[in-house]
C-alpha positions as CSV (number, residue, x, y, z in Angstrom):
1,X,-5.7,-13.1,15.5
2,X,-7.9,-14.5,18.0
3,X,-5.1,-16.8,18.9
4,X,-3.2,-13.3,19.8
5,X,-6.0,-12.1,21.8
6,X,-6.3,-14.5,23.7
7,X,-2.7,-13.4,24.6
8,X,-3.5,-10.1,25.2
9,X,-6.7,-11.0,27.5
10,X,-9.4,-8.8,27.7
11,X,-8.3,-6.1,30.1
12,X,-6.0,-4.9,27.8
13,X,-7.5,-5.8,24.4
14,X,-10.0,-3.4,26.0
15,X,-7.4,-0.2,26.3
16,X,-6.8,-0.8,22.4
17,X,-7.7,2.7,20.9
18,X,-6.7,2.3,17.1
19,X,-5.7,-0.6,15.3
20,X,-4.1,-0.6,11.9
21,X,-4.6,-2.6,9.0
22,X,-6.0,-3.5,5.4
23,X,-9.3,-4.1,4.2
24,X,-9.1,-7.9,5.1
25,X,-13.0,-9.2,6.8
26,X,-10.8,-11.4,9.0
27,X,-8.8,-8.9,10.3
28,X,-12.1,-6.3,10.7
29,X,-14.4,-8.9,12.0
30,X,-11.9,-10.2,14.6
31,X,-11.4,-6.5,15.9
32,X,-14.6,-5.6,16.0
33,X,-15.3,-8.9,18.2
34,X,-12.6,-8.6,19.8
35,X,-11.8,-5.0,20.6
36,X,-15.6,-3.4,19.8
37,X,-13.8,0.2,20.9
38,X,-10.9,0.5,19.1
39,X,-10.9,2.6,15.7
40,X,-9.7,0.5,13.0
41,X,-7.5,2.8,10.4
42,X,-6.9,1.8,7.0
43,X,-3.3,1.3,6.2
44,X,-2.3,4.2,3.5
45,X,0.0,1.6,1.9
46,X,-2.6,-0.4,1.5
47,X,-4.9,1.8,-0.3
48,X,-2.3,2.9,-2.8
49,X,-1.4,-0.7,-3.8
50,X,-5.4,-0.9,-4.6
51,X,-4.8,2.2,-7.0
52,X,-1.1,1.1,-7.8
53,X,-3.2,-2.7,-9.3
54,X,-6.1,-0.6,-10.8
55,X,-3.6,1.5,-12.7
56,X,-1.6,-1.4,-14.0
57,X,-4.6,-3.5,-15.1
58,X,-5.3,-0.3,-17.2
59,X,-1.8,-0.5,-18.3
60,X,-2.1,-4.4,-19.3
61,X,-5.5,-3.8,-21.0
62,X,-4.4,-1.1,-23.4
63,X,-1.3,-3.8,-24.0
64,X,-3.7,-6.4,-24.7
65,X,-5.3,-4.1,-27.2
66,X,-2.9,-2.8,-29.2
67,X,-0.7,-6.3,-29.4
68,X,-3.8,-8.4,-31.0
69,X,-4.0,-5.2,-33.1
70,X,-1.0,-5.8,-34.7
71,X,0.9,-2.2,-33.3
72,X,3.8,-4.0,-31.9
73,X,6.2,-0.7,-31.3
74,X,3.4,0.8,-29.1
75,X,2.6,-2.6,-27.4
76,X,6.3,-2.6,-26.8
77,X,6.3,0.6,-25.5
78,X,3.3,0.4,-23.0
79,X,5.1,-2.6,-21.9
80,X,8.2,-0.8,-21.1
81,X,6.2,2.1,-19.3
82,X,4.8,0.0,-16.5
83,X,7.8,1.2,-13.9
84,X,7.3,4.4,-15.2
85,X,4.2,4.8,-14.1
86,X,3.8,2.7,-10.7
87,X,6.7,3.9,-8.8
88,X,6.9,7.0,-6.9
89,X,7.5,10.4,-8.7
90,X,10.0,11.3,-6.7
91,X,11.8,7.9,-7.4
92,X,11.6,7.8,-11.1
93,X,15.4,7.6,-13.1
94,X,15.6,10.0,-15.7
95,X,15.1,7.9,-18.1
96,X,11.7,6.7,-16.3
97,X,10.8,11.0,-16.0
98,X,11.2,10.9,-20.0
99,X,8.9,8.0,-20.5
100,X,5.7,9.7,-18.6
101,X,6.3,12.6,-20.3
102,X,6.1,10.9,-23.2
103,X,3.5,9.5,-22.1
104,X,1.2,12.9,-21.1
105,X,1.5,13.4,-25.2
106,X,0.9,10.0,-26.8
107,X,-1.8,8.4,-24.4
108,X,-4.3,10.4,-22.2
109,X,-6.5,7.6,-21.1
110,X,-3.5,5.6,-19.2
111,X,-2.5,9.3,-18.4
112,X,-5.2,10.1,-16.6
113,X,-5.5,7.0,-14.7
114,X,-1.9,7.9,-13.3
115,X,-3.4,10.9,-12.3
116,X,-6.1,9.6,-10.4
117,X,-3.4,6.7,-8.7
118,X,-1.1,10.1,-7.7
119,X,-3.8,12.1,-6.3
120,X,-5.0,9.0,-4.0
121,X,-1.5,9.0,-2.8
122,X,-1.3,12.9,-2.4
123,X,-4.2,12.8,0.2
124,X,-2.0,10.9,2.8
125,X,0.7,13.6,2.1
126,X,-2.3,16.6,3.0
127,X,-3.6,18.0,6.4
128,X,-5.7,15.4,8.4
129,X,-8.3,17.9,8.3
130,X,-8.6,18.3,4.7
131,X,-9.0,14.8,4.6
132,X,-13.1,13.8,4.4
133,X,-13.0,16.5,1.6
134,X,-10.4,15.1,-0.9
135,X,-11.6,11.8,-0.6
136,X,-15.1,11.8,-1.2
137,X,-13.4,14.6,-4.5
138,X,-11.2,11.6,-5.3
139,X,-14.0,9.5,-5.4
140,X,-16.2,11.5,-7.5
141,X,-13.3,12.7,-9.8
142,X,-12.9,8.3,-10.0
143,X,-16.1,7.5,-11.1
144,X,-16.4,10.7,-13.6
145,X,-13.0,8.9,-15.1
146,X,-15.0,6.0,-16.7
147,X,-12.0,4.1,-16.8
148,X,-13.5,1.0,-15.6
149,X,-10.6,-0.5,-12.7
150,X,-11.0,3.2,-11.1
151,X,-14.6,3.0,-11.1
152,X,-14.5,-0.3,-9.3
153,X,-11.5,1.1,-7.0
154,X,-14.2,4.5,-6.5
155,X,-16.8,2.0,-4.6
156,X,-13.8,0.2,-2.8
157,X,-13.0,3.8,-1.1
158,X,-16.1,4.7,-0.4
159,X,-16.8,1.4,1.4
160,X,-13.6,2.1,3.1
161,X,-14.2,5.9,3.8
162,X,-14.4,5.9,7.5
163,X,-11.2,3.9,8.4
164,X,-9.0,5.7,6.0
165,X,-10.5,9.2,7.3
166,X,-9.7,7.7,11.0
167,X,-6.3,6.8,10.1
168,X,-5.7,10.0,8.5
169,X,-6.9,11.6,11.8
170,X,-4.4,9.6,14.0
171,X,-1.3,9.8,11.5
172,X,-1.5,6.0,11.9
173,X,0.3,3.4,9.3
174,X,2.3,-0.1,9.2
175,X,5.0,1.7,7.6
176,X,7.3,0.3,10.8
177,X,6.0,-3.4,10.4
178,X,6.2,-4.1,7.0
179,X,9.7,-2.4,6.8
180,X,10.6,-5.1,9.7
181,X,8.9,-7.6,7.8
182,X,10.9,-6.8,4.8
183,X,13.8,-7.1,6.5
184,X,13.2,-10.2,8.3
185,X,12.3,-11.8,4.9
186,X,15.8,-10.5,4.1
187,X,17.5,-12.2,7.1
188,X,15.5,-15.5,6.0
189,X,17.1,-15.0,2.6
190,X,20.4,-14.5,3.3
191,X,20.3,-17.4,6.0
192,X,18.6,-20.0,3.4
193,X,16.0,-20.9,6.1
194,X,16.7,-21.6,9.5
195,X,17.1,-25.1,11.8
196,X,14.3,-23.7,13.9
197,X,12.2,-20.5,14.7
198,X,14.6,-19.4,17.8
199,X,17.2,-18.9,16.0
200,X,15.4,-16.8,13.7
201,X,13.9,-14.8,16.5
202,X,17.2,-14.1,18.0
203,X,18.5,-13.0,14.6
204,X,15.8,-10.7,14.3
205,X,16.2,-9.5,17.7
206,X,20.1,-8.6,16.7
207,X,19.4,-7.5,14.0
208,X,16.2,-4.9,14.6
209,X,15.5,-5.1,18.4
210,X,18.3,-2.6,19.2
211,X,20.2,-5.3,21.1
212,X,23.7,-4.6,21.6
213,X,25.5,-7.5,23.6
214,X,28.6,-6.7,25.0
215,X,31.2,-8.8,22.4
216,X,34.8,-10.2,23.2
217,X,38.0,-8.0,22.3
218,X,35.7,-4.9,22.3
219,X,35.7,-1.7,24.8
């Protein structure tokens, strides 16, 4: 990062406003060295995947538990929830839909952590305004849970608060970069590595840089 600053020189590392990112300290401490008077905003995909990890450690507890128990059809079927319960709603097969029904009947405590993961998500989804409100709710509602990953996730938040409610505010993610990063790991994939990082780059360039060279036989 500093190497990138250095790129950008001060004048117009001074002009940065917002920057978005995770939680990282050497992505924090840089900026604030850096570029003291920009706002850093917490990546919402970010702090999903914390509640998306706290929920399936919950998940791989209760597995734990009731395998050395000896209750191998529920162990089996705790196993078999974890898509169920980590993807999206609105992406869920039917079969998926089925299982977390299921599973509001047969198991409230892994229930309820689900519920705490989908209301953390459903604050990026509300009115910037409402923001401050929900989360400091989430984080009481987390700690009230007593489910012990959640807890730990409540004090990650709060430690977090200000960059998340500033990211809110500005409508700011990396949704845009990691999707290009996905698909330049794709590129890499399909290629089976490259013979240098040039060709790569002009790859990527083709492929996502809106590039559209004139090519022989075509109008």
């Amino acid at each position: 990062m500093h190497a990138f600053f250095d790129e950008l020189g001060e004048e117009r590392a001074a002009q940065l406003e917002l920057v978005s990112a995770d939680a990282a300290k050497w992505i924090s401490n840089t900026v604030k060295k850096r570029c003291p008077r920009a706002r850093l905003c917490m990546d919402p995909f970010h702090v999903v995947a914390w509640a998306t990890k706290a929920l399936d450690e919950v998940r791989r507890s209760l597995w734990n538990e009731v395998r050395l128990a000896g209750k191998k059809l529920l162990a089996k079927s705790l196993k078999g929830m974890r898509w169920a319960i980590l993807k999206n709603p609105e992406n869920l097969t039917a079969h998926q839909q089925t299982k977390l029904s299921e599973l509001e009947r047969t198991n409230r405590h892994l229930y309820r952590a689900y519920l705490l993961k989908e209301k953390l998500r459903a604050i990026f989804q509300e009115h910037p305004d409402s923001g401050p409100m929900l989360i400091d709710d989430w984080i009481a509602m987390a700690r009230r849970s007593r489910i012990a990953p959640f807890v730990k996730l409540a004090d990650t938040v709060l430690a977090s608060r200000q960059a998340i409610i500033d990211a809110l505010d500005a409508e700011l993610s990396n949704a845009r970069t990691e999707s290009a990063n996905t698909k330049i790991r794709l590129l890499i994939r399909m290629a089976f590595g490259f013979h240098s990082p040039h060709a790569l780059i002009s790859l990527a360039m083709l492929r996502l840089g809106g590039i559209c060279p004139p090519l022989p036989g075509r109008a």
